[in-house]
KEVEX-128940 format. One record per residue (C-alpha): x, y, z; residue in one letter. Coordinates in Angstrom, 2 decimals. Layout:
     east    north       up  residuo
        X        Y        Z        A
...
This chain:
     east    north       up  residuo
    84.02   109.32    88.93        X
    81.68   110.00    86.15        X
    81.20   113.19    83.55        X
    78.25   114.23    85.73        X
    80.94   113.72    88.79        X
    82.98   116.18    87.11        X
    80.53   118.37    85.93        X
    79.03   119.04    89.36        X
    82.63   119.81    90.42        X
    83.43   122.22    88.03        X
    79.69   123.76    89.00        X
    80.57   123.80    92.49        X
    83.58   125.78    92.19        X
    82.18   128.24    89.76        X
    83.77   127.18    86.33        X
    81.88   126.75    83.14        X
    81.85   122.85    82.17        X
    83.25   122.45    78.93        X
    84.71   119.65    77.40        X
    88.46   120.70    77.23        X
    87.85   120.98    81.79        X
    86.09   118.27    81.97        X
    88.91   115.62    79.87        X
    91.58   117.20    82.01        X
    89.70   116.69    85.00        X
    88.97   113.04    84.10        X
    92.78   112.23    83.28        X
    93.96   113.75    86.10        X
    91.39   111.82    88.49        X
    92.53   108.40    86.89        X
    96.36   109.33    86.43        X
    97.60   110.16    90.25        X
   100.58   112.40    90.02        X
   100.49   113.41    85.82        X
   102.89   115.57    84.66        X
   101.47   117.55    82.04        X
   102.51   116.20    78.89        X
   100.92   113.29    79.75        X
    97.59   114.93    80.74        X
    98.61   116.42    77.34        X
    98.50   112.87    75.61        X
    95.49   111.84    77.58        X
    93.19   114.76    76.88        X
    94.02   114.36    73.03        X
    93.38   110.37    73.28        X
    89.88   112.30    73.89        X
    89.99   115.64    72.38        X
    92.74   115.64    69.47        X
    92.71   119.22    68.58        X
    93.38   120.58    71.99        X
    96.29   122.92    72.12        X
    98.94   122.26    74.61        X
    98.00   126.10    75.60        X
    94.70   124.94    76.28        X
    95.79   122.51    78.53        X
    98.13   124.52    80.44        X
    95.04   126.82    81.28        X
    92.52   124.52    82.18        X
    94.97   122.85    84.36        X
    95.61   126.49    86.14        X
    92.01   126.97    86.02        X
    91.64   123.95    87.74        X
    94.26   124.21    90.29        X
    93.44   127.97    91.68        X
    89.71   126.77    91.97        X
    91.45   124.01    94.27        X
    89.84   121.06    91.80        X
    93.46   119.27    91.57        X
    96.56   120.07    93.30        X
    99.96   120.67    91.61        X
   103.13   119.39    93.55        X
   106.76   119.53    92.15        X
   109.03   117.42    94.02        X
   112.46   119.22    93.98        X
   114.20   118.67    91.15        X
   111.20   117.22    89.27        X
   108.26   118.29    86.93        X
   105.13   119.25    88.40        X
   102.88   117.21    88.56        X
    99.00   117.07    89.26        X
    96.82   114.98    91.47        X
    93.10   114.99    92.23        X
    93.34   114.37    96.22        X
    92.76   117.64    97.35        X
    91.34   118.83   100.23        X
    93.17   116.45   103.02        X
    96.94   117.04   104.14        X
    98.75   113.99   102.82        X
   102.48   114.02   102.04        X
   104.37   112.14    99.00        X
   107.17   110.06    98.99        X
   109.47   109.99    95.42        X
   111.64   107.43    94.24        X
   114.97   108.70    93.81        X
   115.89   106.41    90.77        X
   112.88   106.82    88.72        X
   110.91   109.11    90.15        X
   107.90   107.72    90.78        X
   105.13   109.02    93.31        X
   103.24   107.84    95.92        X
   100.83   109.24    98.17        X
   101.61   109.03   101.74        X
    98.44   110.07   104.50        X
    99.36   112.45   107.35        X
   101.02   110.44   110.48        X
    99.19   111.71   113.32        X
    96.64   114.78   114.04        X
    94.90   117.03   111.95        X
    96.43   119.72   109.70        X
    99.29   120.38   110.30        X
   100.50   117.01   110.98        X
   103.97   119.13   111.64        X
   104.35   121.50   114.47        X
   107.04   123.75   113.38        X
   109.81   124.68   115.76        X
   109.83   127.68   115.05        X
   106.57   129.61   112.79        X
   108.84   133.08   112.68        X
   104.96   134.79   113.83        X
   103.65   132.94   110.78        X
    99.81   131.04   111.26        X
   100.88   128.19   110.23        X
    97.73   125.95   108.37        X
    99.59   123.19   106.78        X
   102.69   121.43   106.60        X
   104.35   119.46   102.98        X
   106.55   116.55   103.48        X
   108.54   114.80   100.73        X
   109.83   111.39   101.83        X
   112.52   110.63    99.08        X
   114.11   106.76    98.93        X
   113.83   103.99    96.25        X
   111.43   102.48    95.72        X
   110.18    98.56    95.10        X
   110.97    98.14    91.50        X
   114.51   100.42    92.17        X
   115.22    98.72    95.02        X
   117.75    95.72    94.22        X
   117.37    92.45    94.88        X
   118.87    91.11    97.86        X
   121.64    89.23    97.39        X
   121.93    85.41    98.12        X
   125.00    84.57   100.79        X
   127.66    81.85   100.08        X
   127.45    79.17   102.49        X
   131.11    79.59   103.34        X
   132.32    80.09   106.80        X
   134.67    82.95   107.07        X
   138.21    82.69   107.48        X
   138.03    78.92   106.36        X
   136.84    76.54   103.76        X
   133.92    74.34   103.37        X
């Protein structure tokens, strides 16, 4: 996306462009899944004498005017992601806890019927698929030629 990408965003949901908005916005579109002291470290790359406080705001800003979306996995900083607006799910990497996005199986929102919505309307469903993942995952070991039981 481009500034004028981002600037029309911030436009379209009502929030004054200024630069501070518009660096988070653009390190959160090209860093999936940022935890914030990295959008921290990527907006002063840009912008060296914003405050940490300043960041902290703009993303809040940005995530109640539904710009980016803030997910904590349990046991794991939140983290921010500019897909919004779709019901996809996330699977984490229990070793290093990496993120990925995963798109909803089947249907439309909720992708989940719940077995039981307690009289709740229920409008969407979050899924966390947890595993290992590639670089986590250990290489498969190579088998002995040797028959079991005897010799070879």
């Amino acid at each position: 996306m481009t500034k004028a990408d981002f600037e029309t965003r911030l436009r379209g949901a009502s929030l004054r462009v200024t630069q501070p908005r518009l660096a988070v916005l653009a390190a959160v579109s090209s860093h999936p899944h940022v935890d914030t002291d990295d959008v921290i470290q990527l907006v002063r790359a840009e912008l060296a004498s914003v405050s940490h406080q300043a960041v902290y705001d703009v993303l809040r800003a940005l995530t109640d005017a539904g710009l980016v979306r803030r997910i904590q996995p349990a046991g794991s900083t939140a983290r921010y992601e500019a897909r919004v607006g779709d019901n996809h799910h996330h699977v984490v990497c229990r070793t290093c806890g990496a993120i990925a996005d995963v798109d909803c199986a089947v249907g439309q929102a909720p992708c989940l019927t719940a077995s039981e919505d307690h009289g709740f309307t229920v409008d969407e469903a979050e899924v966390v698929f947890w595993g290992t993942c590639p670089a986590c995952t250990p290489a498969p070991t190579t088998t002995s030629n040797r028959i079991p039981g005897g010799s070879r």
